[in-house]
PyMOL Python script that loads the backbone (N, CA, C, O; Angstrom):
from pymol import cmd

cmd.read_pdbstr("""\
ATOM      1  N   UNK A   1      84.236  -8.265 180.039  1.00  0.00           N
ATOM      2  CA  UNK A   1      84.073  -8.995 178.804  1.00  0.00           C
ATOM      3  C   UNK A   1      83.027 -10.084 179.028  1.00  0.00           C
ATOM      4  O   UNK A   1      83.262 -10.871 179.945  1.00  0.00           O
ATOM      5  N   UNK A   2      81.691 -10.270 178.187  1.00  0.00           N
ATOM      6  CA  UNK A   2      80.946 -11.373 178.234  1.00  0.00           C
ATOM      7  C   UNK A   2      81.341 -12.030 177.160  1.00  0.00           C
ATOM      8  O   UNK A   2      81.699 -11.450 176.135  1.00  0.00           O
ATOM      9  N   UNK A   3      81.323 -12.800 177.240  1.00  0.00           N
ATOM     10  CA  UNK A   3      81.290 -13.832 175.718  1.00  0.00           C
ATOM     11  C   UNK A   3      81.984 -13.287 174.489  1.00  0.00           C
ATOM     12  O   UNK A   3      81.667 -13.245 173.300  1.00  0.00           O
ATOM     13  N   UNK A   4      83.185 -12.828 175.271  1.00  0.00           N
ATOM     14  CA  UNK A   4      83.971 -12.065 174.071  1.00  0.00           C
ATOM     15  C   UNK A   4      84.036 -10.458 173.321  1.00  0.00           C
ATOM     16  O   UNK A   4      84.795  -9.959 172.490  1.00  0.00           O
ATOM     17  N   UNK A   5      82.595  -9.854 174.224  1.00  0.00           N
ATOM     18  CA  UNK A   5      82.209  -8.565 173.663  1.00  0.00           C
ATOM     19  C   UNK A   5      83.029  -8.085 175.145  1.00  0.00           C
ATOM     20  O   UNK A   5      82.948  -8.552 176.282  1.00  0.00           O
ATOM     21  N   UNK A   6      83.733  -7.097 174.659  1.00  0.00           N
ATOM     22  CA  UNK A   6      83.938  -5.853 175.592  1.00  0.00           C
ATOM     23  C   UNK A   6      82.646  -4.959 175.768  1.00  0.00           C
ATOM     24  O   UNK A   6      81.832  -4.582 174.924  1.00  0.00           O
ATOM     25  N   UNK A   7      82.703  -4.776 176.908  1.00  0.00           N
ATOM     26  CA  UNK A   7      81.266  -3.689 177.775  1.00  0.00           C
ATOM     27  C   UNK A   7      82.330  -2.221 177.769  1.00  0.00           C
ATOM     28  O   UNK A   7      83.106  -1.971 178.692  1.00  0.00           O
ATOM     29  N   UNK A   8      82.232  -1.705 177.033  1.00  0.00           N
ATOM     30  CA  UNK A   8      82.388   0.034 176.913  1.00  0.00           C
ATOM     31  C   UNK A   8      81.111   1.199 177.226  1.00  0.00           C
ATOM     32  O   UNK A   8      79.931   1.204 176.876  1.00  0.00           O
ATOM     33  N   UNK A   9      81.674   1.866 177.793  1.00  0.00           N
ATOM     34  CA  UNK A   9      80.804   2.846 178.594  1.00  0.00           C
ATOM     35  C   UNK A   9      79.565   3.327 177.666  1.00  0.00           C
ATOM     36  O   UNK A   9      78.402   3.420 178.059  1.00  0.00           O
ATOM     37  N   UNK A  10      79.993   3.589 176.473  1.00  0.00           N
ATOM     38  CA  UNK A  10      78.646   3.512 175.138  1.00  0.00           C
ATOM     39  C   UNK A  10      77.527   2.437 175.629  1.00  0.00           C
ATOM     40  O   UNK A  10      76.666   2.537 176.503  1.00  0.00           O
ATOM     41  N   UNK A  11      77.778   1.624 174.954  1.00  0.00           N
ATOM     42  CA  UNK A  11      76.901   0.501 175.719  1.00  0.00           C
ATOM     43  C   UNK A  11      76.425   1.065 176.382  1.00  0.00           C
ATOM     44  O   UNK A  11      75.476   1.716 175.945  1.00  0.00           O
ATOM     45  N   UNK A  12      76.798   1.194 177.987  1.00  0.00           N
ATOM     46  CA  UNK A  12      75.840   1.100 178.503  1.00  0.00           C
ATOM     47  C   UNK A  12      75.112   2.065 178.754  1.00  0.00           C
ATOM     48  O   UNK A  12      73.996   1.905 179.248  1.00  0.00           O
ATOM     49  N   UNK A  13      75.696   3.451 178.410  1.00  0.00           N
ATOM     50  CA  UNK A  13      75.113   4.593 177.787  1.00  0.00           C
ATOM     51  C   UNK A  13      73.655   4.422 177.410  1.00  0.00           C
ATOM     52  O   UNK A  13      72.718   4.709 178.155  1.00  0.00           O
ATOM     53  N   UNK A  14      73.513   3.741 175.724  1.00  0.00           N
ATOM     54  CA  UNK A  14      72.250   3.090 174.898  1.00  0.00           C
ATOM     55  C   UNK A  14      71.571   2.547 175.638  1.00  0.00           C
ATOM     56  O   UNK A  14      70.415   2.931 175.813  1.00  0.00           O
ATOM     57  N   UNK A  15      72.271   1.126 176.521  1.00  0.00           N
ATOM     58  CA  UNK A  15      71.296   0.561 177.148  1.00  0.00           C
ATOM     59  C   UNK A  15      70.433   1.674 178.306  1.00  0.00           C
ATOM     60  O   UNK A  15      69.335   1.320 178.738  1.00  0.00           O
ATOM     61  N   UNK A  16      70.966   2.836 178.678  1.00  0.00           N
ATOM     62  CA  UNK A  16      70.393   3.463 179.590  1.00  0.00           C
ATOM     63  C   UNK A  16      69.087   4.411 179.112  1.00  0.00           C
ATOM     64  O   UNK A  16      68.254   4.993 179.807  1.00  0.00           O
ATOM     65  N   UNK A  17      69.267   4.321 177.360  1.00  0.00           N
ATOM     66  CA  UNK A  17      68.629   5.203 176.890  1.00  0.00           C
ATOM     67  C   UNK A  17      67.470   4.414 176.531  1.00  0.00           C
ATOM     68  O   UNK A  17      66.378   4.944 176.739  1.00  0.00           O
ATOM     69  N   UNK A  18      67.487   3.465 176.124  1.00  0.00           N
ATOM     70  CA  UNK A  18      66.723   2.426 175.852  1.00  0.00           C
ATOM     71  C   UNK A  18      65.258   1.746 177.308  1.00  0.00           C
ATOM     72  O   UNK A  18      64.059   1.476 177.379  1.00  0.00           O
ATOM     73  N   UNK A  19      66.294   1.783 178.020  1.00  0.00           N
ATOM     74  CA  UNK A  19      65.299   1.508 179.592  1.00  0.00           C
ATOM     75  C   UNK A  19      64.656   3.123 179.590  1.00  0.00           C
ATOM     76  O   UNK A  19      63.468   3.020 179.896  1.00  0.00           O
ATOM     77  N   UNK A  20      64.850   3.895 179.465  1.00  0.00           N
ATOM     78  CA  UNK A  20      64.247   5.179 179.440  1.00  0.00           C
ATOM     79  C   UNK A  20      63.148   5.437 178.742  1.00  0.00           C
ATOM     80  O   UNK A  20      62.185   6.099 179.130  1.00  0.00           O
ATOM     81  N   UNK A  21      63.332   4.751 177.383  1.00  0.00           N
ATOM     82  CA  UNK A  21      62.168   5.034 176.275  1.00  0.00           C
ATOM     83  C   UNK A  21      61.436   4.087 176.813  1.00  0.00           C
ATOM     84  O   UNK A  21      60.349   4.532 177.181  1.00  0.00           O
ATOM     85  N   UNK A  22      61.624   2.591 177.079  1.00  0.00           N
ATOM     86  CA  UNK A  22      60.471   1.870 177.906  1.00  0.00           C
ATOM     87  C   UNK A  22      59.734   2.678 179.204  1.00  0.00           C
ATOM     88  O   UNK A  22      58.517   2.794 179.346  1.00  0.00           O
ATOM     89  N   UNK A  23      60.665   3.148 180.016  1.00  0.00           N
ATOM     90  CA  UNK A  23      60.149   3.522 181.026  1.00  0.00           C
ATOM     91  C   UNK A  23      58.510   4.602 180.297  1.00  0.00           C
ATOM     92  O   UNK A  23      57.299   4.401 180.384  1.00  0.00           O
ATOM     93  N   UNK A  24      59.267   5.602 179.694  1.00  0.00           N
ATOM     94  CA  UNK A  24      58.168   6.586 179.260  1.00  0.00           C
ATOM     95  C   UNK A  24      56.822   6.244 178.569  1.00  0.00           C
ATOM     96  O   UNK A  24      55.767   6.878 178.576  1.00  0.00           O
ATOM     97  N   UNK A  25      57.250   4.679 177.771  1.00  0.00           N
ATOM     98  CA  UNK A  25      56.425   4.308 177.063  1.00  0.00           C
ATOM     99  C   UNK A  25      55.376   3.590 177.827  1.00  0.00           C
ATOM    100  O   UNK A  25      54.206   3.788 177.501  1.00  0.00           O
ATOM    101  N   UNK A  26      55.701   2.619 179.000  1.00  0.00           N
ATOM    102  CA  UNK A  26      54.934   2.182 179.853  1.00  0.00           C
ATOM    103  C   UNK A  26      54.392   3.427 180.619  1.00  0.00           C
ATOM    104  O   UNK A  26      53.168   3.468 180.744  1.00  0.00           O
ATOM    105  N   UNK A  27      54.884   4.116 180.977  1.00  0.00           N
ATOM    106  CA  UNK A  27      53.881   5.024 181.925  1.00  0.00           C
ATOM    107  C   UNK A  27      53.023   5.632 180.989  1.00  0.00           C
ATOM    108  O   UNK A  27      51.849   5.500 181.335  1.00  0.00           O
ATOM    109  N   UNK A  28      53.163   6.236 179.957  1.00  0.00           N
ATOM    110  CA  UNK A  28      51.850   7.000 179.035  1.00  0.00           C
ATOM    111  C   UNK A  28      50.835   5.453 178.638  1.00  0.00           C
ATOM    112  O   UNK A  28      49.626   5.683 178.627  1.00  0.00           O
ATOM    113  N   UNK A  29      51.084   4.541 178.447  1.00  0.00           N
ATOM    114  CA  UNK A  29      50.206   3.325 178.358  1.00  0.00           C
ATOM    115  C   UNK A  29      49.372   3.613 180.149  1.00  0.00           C
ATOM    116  O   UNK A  29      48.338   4.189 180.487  1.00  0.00           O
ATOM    117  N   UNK A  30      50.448   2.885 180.917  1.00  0.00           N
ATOM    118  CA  UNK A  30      49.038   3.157 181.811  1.00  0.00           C
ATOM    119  C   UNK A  30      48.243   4.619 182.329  1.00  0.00           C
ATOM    120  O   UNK A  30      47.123   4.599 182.839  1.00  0.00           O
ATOM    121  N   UNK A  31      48.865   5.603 182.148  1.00  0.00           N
ATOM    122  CA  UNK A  31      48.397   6.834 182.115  1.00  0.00           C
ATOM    123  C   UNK A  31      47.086   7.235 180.903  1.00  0.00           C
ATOM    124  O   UNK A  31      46.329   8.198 180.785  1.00  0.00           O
ATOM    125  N   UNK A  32      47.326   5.721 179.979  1.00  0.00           N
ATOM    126  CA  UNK A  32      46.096   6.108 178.932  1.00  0.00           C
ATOM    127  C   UNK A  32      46.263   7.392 177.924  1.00  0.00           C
ATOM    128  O   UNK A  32      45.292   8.058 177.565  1.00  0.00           O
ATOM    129  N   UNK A  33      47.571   7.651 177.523  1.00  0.00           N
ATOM    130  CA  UNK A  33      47.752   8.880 176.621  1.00  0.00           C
ATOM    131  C   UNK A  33      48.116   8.278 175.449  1.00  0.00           C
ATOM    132  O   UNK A  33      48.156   8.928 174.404  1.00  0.00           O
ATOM    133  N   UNK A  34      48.344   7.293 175.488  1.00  0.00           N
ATOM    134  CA  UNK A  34      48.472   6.371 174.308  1.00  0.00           C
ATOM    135  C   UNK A  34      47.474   4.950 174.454  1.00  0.00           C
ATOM    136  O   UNK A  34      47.727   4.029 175.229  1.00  0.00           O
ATOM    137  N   UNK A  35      46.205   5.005 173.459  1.00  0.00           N
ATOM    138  CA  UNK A  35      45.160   4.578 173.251  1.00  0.00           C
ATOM    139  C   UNK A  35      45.457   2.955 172.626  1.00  0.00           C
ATOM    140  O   UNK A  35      45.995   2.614 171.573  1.00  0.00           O
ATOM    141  N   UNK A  36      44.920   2.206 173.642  1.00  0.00           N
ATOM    142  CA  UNK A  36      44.457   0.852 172.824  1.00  0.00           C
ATOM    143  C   UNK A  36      42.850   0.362 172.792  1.00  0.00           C
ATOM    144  O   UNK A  36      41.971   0.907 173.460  1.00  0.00           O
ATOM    145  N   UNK A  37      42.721  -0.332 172.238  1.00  0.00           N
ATOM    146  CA  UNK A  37      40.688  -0.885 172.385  1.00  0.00           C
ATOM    147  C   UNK A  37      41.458  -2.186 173.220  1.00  0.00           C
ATOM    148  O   UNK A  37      42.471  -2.883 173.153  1.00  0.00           O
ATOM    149  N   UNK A  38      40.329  -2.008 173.981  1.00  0.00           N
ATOM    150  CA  UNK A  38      40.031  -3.488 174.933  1.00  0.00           C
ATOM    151  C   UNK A  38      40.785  -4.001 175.437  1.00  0.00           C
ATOM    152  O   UNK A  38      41.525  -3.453 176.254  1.00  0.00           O
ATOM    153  N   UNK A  39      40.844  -5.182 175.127  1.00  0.00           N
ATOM    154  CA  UNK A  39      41.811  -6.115 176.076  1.00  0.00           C
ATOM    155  C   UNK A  39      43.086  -5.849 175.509  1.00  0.00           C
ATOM    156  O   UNK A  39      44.029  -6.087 176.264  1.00  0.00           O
ATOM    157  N   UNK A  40      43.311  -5.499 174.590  1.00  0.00           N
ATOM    158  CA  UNK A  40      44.858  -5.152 174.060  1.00  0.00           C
ATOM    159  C   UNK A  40      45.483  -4.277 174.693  1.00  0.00           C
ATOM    160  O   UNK A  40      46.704  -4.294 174.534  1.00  0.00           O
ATOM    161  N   UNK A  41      44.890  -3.197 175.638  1.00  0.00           N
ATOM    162  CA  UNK A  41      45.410  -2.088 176.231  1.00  0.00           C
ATOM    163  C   UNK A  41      46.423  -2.796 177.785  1.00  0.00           C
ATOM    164  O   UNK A  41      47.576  -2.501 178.100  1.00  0.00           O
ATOM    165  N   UNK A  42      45.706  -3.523 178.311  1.00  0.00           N
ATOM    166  CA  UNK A  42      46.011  -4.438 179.311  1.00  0.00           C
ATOM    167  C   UNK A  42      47.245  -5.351 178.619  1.00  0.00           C
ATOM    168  O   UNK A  42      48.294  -5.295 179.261  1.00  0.00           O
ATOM    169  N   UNK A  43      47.266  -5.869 177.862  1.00  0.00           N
ATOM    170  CA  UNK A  43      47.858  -6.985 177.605  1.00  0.00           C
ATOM    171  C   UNK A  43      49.154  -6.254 176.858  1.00  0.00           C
ATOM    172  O   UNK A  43      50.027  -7.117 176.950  1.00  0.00           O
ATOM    173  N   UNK A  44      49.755  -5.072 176.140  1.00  0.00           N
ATOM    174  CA  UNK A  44      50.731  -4.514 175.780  1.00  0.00           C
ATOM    175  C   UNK A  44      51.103  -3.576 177.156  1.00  0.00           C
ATOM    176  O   UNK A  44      52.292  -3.275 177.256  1.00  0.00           O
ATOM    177  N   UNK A  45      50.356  -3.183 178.024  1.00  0.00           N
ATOM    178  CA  UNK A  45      50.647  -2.883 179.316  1.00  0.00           C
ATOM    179  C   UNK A  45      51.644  -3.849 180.014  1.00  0.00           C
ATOM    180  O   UNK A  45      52.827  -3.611 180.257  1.00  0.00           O
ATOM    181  N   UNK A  46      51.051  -4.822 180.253  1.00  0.00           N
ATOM    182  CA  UNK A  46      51.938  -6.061 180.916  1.00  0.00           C
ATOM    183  C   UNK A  46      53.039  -6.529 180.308  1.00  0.00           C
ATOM    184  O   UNK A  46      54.137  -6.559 180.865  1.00  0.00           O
ATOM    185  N   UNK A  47      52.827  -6.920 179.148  1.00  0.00           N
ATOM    186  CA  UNK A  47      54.081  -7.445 178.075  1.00  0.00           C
ATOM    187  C   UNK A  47      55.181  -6.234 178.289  1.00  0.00           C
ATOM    188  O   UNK A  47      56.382  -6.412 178.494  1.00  0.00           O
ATOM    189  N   UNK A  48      54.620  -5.180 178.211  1.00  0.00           N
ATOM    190  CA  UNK A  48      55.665  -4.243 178.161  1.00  0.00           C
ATOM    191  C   UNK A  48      56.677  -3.730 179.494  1.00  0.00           C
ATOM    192  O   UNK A  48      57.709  -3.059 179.505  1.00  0.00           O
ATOM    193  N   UNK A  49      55.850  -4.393 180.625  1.00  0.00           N
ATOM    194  CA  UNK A  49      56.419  -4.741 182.037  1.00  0.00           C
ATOM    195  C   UNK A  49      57.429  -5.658 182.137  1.00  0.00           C
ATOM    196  O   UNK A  49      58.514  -5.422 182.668  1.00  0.00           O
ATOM    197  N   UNK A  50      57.001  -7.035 181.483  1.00  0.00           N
ATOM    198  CA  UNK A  50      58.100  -7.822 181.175  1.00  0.00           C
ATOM    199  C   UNK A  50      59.338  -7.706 180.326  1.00  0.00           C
ATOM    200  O   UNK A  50      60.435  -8.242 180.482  1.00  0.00           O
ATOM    201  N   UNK A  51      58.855  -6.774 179.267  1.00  0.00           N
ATOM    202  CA  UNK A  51      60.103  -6.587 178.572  1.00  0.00           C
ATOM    203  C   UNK A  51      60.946  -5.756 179.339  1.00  0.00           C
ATOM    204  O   UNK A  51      62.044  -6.181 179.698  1.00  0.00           O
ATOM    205  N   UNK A  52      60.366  -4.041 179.784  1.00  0.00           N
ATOM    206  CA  UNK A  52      61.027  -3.489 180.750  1.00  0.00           C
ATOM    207  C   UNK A  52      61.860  -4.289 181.655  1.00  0.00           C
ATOM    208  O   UNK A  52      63.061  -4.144 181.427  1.00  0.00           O
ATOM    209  N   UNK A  53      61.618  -4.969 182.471  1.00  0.00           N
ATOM    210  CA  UNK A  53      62.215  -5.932 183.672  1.00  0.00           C
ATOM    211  C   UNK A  53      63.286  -6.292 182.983  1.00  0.00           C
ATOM    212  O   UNK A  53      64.347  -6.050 183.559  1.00  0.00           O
ATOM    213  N   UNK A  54      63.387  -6.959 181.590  1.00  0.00           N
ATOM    214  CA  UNK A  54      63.940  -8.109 181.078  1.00  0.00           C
ATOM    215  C   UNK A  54      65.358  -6.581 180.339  1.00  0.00           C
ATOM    216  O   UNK A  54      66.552  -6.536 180.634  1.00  0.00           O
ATOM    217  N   UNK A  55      64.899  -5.989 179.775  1.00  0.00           N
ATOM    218  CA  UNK A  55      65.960  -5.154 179.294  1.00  0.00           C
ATOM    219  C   UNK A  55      66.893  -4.683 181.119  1.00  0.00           C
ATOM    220  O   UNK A  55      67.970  -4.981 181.637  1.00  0.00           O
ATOM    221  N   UNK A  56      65.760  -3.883 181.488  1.00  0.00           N
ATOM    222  CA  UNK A  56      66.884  -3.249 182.700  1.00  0.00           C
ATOM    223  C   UNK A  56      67.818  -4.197 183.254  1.00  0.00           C
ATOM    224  O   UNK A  56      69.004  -3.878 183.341  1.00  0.00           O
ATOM    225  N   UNK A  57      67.346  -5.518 183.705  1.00  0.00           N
ATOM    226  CA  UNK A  57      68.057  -6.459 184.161  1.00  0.00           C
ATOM    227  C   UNK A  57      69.384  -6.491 183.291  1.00  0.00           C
ATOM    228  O   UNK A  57      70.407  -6.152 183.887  1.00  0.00           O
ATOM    229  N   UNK A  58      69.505  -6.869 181.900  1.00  0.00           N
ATOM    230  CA  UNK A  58      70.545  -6.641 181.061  1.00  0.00           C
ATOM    231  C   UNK A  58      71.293  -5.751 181.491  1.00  0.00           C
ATOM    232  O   UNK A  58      72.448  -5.947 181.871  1.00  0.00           O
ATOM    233  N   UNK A  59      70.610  -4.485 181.474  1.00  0.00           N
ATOM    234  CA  UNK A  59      71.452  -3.360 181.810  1.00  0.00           C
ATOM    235  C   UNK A  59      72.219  -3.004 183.266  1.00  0.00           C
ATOM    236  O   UNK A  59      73.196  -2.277 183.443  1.00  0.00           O
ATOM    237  N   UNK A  60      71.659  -3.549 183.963  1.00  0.00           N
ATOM    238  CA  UNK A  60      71.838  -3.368 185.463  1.00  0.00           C
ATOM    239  C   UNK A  60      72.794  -4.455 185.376  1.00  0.00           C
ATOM    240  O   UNK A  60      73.578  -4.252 186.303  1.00  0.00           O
ATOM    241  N   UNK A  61      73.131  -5.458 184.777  1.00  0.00           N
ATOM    242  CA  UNK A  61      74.193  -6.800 184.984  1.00  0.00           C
ATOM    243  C   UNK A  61      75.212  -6.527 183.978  1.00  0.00           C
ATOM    244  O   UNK A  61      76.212  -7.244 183.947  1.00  0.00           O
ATOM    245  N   UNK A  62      75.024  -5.301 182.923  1.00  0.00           N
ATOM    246  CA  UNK A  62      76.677  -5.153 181.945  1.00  0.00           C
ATOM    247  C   UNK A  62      77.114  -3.876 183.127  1.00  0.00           C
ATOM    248  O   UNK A  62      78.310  -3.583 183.110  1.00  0.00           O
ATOM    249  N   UNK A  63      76.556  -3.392 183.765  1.00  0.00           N
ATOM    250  CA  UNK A  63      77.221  -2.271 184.642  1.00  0.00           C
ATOM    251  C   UNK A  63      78.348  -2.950 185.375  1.00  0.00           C
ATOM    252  O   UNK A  63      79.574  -2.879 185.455  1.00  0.00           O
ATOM    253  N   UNK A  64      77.262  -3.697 185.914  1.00  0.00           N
ATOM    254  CA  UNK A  64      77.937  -4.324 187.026  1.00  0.00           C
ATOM    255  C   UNK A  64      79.426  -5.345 187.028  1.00  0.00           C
ATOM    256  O   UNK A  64      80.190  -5.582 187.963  1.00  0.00           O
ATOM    257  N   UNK A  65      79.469  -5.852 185.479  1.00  0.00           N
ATOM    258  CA  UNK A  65      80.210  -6.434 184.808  1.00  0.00           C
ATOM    259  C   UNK A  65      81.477  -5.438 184.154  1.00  0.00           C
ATOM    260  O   UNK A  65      82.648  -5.792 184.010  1.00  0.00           O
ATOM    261  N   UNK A  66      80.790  -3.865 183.746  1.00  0.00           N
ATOM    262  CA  UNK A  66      82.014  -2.804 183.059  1.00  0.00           C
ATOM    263  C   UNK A  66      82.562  -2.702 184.713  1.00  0.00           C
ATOM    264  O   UNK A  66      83.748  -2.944 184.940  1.00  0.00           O
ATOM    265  N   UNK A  67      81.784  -2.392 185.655  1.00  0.00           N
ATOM    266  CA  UNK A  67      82.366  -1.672 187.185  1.00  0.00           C
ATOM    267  C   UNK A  67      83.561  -2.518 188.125  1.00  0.00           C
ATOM    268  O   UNK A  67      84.491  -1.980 188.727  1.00  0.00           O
ATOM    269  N   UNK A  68      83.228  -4.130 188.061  1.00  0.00           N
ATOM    270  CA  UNK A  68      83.591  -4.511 188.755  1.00  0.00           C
ATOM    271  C   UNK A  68      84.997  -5.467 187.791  1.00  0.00           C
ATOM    272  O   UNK A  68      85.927  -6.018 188.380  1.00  0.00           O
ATOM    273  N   UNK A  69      84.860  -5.462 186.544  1.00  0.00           N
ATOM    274  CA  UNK A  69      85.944  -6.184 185.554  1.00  0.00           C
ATOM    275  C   UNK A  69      85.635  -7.108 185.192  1.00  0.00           C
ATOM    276  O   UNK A  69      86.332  -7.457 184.239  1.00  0.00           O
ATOM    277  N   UNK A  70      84.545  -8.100 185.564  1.00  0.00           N
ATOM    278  CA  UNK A  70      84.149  -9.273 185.521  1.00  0.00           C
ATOM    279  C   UNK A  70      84.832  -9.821 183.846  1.00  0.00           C
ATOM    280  O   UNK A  70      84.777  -9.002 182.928  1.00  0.00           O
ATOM    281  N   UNK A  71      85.342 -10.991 183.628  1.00  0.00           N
ATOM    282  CA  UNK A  71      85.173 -11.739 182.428  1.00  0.00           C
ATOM    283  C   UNK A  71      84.432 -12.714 182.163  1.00  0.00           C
ATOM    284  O   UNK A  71      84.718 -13.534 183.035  1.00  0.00           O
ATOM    285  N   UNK A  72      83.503 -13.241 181.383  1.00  0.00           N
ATOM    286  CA  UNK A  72      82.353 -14.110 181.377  1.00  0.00           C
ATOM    287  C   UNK A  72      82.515 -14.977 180.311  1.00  0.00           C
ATOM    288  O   UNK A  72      82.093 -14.408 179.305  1.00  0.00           O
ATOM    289  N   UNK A  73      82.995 -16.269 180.013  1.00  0.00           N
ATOM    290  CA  UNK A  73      83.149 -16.827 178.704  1.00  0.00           C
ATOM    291  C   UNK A  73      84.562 -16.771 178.141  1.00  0.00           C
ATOM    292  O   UNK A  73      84.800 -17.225 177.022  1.00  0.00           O
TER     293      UNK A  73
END
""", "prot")
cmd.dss("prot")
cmd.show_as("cartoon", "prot")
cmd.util.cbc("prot")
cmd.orient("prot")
């Protein structure tokens, strides 16, 4: 439980599906199969590194929270 939400295996299901569509989406960006002009190509590249990081982390810390019982709040 964080802050009152129960972590059910759904959850983290989505969240797994979700780090997935980032994952795919960052690699065809830097793979260049999905087209930006200029400096924007770089700069939704990176942003999209940070968001990646920033979601999985979420996800990697409600696991760890459904696995181990944790209550938070």
């Amino acid at each position: 439980m964080v802050f009152g939400v129960v972590v059910n295996p759904m959850m983290l299901v989505a969240g797994g599906v979700v780090v997935f569509a980032l994952i795919v989406f960052q690699l065809l960006v830097g793979l260049r199969k999905i087209h930006f002009k200029g400096k924007a190509h770089l700069l939704i590249h990176k942003r999209g590194a940070w968001v990646l990081l920033a979601v999985a982390g979420i996800h990697g810390f409600l696991g760890f929270v459904y696995a181990v019982g944790l209550r938070i709040g």
